[in-house]
Residue frames relative to the residue before (quaternion, step in Angstrom):
aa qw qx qy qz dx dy dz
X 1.0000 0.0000 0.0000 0.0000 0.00 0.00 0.00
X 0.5701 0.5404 -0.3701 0.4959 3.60 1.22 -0.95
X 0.5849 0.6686 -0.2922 0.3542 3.85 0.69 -0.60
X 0.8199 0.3677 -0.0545 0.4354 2.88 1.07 -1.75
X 0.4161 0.6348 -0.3795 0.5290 3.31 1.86 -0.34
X 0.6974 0.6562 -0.1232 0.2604 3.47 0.74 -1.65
X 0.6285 0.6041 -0.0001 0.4900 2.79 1.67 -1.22
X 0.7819 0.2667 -0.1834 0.5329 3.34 0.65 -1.74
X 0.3723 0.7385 -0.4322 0.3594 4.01 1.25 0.13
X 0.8885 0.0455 -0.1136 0.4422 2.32 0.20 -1.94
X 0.4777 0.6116 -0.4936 0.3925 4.25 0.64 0.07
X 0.5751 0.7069 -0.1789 0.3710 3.48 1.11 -0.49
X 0.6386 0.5220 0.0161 0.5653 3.09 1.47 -1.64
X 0.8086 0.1225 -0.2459 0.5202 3.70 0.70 -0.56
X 0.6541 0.4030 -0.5288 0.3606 3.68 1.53 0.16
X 0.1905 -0.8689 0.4566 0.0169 3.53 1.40 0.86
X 0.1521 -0.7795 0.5994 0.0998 3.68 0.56 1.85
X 0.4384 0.7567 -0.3975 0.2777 3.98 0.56 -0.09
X 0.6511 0.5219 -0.0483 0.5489 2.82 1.09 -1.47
X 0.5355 0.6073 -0.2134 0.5467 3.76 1.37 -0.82
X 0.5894 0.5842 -0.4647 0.3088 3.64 0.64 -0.90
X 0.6664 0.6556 -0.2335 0.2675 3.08 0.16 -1.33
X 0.7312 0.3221 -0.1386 0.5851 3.45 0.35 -1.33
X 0.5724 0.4223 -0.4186 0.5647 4.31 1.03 -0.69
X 0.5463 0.5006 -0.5053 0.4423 4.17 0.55 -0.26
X 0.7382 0.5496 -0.1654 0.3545 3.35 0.40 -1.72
X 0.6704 0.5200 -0.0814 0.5229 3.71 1.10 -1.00
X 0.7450 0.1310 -0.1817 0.6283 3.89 1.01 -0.77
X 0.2334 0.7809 -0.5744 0.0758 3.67 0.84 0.27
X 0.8160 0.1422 -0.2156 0.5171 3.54 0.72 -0.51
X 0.1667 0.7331 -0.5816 0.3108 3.52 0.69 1.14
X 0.3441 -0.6164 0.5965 0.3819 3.42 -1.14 -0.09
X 0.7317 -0.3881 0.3005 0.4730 3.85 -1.25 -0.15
X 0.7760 0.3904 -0.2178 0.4448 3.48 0.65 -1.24
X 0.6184 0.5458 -0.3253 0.4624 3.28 1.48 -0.20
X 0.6915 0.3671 -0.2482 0.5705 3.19 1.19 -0.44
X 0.6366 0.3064 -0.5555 0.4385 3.97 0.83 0.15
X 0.5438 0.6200 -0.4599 0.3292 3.93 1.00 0.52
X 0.6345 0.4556 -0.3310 0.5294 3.36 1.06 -0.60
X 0.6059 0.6253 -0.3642 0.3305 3.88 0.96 0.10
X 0.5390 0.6302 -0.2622 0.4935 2.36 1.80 -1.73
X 0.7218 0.4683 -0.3060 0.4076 3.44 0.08 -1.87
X 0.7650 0.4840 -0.3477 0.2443 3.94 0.58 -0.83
X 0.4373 0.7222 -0.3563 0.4003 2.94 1.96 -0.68
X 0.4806 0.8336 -0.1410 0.2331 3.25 0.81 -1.99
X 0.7733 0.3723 -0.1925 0.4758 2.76 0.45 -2.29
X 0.6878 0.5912 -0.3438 0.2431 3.16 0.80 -1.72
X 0.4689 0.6816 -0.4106 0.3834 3.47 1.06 -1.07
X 0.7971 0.2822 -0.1722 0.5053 3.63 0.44 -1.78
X 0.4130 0.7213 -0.3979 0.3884 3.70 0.64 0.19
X 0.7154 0.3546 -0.1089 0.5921 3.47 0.78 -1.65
X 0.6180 0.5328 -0.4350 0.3806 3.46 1.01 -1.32
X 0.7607 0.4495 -0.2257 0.4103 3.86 0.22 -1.55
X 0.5158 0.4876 -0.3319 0.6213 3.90 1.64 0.03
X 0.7280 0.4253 -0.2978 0.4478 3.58 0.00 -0.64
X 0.6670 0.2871 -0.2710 0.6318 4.00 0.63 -1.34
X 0.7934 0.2680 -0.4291 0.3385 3.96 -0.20 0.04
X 0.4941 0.7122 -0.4617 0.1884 3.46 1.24 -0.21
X 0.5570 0.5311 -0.4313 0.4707 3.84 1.07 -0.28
X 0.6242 0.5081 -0.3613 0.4708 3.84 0.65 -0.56
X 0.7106 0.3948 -0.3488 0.4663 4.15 0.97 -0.78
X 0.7243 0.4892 -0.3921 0.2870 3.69 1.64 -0.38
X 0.5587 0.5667 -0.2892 0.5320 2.97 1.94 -0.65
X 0.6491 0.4651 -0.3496 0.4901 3.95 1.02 0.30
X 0.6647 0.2705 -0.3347 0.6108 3.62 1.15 -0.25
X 0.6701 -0.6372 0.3229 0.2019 3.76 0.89 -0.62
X 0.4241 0.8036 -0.1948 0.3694 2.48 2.10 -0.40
X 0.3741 -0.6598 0.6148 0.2162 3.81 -1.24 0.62
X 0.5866 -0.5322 0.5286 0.3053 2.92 -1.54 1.12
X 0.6801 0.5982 -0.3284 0.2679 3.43 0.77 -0.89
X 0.7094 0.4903 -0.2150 0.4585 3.11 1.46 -1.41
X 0.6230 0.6217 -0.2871 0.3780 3.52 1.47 -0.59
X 0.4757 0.5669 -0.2780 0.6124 3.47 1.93 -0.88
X 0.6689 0.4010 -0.3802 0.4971 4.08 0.36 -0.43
X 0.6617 0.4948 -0.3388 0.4500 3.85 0.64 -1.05
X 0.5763 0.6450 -0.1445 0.4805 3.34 1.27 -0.62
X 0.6613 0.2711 -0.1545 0.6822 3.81 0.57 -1.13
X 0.4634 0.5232 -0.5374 0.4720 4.17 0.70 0.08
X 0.7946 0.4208 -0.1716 0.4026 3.20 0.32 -2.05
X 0.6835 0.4324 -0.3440 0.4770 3.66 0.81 -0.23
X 0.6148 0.5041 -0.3754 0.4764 3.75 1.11 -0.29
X 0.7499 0.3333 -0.3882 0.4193 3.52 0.85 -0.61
X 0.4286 0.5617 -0.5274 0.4719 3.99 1.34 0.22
X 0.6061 0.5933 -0.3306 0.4140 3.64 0.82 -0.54
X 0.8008 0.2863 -0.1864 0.4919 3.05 0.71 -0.91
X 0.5160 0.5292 -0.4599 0.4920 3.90 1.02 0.04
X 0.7077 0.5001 -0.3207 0.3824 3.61 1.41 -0.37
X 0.4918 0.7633 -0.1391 0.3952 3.11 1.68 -0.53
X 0.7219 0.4448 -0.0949 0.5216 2.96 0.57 -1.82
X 0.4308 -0.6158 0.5813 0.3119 3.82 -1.19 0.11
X 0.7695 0.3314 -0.0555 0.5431 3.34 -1.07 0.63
X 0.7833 0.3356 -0.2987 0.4297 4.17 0.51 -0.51
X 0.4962 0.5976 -0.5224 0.3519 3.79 0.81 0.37
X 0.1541 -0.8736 0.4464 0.1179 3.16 -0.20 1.02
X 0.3194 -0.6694 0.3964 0.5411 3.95 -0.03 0.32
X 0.4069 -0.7365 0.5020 0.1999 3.17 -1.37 0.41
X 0.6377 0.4271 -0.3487 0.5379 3.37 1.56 1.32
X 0.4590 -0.7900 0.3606 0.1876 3.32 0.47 1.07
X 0.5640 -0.6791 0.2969 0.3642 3.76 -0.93 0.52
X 0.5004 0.6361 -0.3528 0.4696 3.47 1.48 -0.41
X 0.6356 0.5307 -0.1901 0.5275 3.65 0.87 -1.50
X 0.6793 0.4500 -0.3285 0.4778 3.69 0.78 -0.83
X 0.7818 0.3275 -0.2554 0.4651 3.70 0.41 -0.96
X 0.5396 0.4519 -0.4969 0.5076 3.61 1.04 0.06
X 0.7738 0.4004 -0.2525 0.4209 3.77 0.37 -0.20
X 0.5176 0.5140 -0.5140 0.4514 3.23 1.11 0.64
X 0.4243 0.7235 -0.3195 0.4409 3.35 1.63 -0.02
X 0.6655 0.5117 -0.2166 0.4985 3.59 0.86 -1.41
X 0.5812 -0.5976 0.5075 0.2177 2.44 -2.04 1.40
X 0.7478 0.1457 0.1130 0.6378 3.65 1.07 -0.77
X 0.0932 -0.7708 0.6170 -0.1282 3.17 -0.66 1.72
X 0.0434 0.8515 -0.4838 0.1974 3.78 1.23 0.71
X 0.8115 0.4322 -0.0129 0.3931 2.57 0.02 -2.21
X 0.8118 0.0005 0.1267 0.5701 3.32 0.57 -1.66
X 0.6682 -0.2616 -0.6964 0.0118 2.12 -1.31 1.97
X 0.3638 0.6701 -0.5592 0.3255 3.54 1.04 0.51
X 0.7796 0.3788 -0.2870 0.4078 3.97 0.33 -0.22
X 0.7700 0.0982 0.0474 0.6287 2.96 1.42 -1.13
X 0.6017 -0.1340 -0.7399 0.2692 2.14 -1.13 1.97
X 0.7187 0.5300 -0.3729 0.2520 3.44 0.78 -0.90
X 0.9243 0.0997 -0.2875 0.2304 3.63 0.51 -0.03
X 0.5032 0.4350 -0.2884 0.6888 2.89 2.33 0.93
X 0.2541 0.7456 -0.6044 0.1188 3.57 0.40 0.75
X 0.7398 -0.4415 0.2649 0.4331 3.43 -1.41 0.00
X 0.4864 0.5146 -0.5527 0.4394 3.77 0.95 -0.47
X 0.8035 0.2933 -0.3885 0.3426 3.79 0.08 -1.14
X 0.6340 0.5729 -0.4093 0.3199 3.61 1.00 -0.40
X 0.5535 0.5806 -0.3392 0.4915 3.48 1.55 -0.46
X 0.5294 0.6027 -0.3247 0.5010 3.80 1.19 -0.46
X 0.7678 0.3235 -0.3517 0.4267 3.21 0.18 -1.32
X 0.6437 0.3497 -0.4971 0.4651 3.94 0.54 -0.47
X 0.6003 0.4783 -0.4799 0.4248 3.63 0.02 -0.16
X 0.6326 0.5309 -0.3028 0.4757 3.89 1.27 0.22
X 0.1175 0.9009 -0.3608 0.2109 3.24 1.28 0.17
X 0.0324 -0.9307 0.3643 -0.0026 3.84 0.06 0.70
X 0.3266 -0.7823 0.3085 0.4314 3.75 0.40 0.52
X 0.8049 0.4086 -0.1133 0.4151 3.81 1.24 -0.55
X 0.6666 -0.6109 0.2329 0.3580 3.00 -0.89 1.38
X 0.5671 0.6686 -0.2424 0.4155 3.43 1.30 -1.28
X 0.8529 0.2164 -0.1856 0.4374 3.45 0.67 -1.26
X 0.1098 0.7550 -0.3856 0.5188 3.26 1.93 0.34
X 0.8028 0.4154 -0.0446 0.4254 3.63 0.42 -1.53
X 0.6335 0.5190 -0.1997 0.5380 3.12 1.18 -1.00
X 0.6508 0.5461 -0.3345 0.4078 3.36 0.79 -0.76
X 0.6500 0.5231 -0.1275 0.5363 3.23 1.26 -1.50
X 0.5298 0.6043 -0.2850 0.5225 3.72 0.91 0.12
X 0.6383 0.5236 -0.2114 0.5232 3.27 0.99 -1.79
X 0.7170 0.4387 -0.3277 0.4314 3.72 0.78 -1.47
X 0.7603 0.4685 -0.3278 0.3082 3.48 1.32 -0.08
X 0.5933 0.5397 -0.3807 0.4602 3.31 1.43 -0.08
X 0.2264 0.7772 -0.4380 0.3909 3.49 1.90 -0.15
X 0.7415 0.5381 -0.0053 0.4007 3.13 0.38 -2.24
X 0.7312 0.2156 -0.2849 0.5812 3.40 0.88 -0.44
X 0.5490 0.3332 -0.5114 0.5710 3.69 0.29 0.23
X 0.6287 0.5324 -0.3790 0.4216 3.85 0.12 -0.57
X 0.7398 0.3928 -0.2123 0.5033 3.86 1.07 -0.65
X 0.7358 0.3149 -0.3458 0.4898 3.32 1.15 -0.17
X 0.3035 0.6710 -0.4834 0.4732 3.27 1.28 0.70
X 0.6975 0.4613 -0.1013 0.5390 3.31 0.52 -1.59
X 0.9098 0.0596 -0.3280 0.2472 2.82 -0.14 -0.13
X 0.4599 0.6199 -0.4292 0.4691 3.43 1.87 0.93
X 0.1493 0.8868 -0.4292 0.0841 3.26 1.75 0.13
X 0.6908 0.5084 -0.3264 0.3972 3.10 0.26 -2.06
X 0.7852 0.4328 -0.3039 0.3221 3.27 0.00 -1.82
X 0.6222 0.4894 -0.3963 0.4651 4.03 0.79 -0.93
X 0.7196 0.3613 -0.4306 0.4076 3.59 0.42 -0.58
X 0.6442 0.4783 -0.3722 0.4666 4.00 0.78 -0.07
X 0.8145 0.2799 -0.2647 0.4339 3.09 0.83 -0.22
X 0.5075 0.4886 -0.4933 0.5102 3.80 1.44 0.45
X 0.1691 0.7460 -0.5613 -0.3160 3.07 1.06 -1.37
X 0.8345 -0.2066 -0.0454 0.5087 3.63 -1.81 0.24
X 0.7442 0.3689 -0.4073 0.3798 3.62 -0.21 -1.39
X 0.5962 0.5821 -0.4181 0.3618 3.89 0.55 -0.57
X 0.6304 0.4139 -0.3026 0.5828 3.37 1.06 -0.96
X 0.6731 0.3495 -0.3901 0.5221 3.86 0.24 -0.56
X 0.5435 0.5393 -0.4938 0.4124 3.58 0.51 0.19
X 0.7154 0.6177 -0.1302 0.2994 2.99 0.56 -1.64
X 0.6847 0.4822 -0.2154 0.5023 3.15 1.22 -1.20
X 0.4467 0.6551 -0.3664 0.4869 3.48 1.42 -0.72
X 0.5214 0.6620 -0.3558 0.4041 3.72 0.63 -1.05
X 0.9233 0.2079 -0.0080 0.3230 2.38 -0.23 -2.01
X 0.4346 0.7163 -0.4039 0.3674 3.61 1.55 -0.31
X 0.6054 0.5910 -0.2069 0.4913 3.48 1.72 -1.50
X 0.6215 0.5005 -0.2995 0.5230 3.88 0.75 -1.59
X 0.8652 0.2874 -0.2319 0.3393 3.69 0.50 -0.81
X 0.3906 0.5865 -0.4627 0.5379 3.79 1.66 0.16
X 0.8141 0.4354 -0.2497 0.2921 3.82 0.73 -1.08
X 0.4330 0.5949 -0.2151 0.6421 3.29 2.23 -0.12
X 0.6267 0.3779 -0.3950 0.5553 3.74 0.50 -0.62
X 0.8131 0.2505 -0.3361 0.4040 4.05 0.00 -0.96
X 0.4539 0.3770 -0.6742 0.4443 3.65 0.75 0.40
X 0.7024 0.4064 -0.4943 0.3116 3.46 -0.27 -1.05
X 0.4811 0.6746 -0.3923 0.3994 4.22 0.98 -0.67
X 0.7780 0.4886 -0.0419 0.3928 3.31 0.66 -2.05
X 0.5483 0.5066 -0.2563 0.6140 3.62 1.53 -0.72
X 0.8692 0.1504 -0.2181 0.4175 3.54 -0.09 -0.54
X 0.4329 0.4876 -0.4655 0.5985 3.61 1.15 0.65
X 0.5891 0.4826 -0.3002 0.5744 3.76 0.58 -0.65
X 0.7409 0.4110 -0.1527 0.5087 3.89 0.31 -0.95
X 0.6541 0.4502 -0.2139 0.5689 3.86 1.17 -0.42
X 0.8667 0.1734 -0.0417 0.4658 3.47 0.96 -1.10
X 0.0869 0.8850 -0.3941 -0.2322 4.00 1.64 0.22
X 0.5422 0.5930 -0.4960 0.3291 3.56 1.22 -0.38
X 0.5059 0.5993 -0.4772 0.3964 3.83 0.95 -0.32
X 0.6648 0.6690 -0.2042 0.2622 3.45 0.70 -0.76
X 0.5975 0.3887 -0.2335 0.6614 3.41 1.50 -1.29
């Protein structure tokens, strides 16, 4: 259970469906409902198999470039401190779908995949996380993969409670909100910093 807590925290926090609203408003505006709780569904989905096919191959890309779990857990708690702070700051969250990428995809028959899964709620920061989650047992192996699914369901009823959360935070709620989570995910990035500096260096520790 500690796994799966561990998991849906901290995968949660940097695939921050919040941050997603916006551009899923802008993209199904003239969707109907059921059309628009399908293109969640299907984005959720992807994300699920996104993290899933990152996480179970990520030992095979560290043991092919060489890389330490340890050093990959620091590149990580970097990449999750500076989402923290782009949430923080006024004015520095950039979207994480550019305006070209946005107006080509208002074109598409189906914007699931791309850019609702990829980039915006599987980008590399969260795909670099999940391999830095690596587990030694099959069990928590499972758990982990579990976490990436309850992700997905909180991540779909985001989405598709969009409309109503943005009318009823309106702006300062959302600039609130992000504040939150900018804070939940600055304090996740230096454990994940502090753990593998601690694990790289144990004399720092005593």
């Amino acid at each position: 259970m500690e796994v799966l807590i561990a998991t849906f925290t901290t995968i949660f926090s940097v695939v921050n469906p919040f941050g997603a609203m916006p551009v899923f408003l802008t993209l199904t505006s003239h969707d109907t409902p059921a059309a628009r709780r399908q293109t969640a569904l299907r984005a959720c989905l992807y994300m699920v198999a996104i993290l899933s096919v990152a996480y179970l191959g990520g030992q095979y890309i560290l043991n092919f470039f060489g890389i330490s779990i340890q050093h990959l857990r620091i590149a990580g708690g970097i990449l999750l401190m500076r989402s923290a702070f782009d949430l923080l700051t006024p004015g520095a969250n950039r979207d994480r779908v550019g305006p070209d990428t946005l107006e080509e995809s208002t074109h598409k028959d189906d914007i699931s995949f791309t850019p609702l899964a990829m980039p915006m709620l599987s980008g590399p920061g969260s795909m670099a996380i999940c391999i830095g989650l690596i587990r030694p047992t099959h069990f928590d192996q499972a758990m982990t993969i579990l976490g990436f699914g309850l992700v997905a369901a909180a991540s779909f009823l985001v989405l598709l409670s969009s409309l109503r959360l943005t009318r009823l935070l309106g702006r300062p709620g959302m600039a609130a909100l992000a504040r939150i989570m900018g804070f939940i995910t600055l304090a996740i990035g230096v454990n994940f910093l502090a753990s593998a500096i601690g694990a790289l260096f144990p004399g720092l520790s005593r």
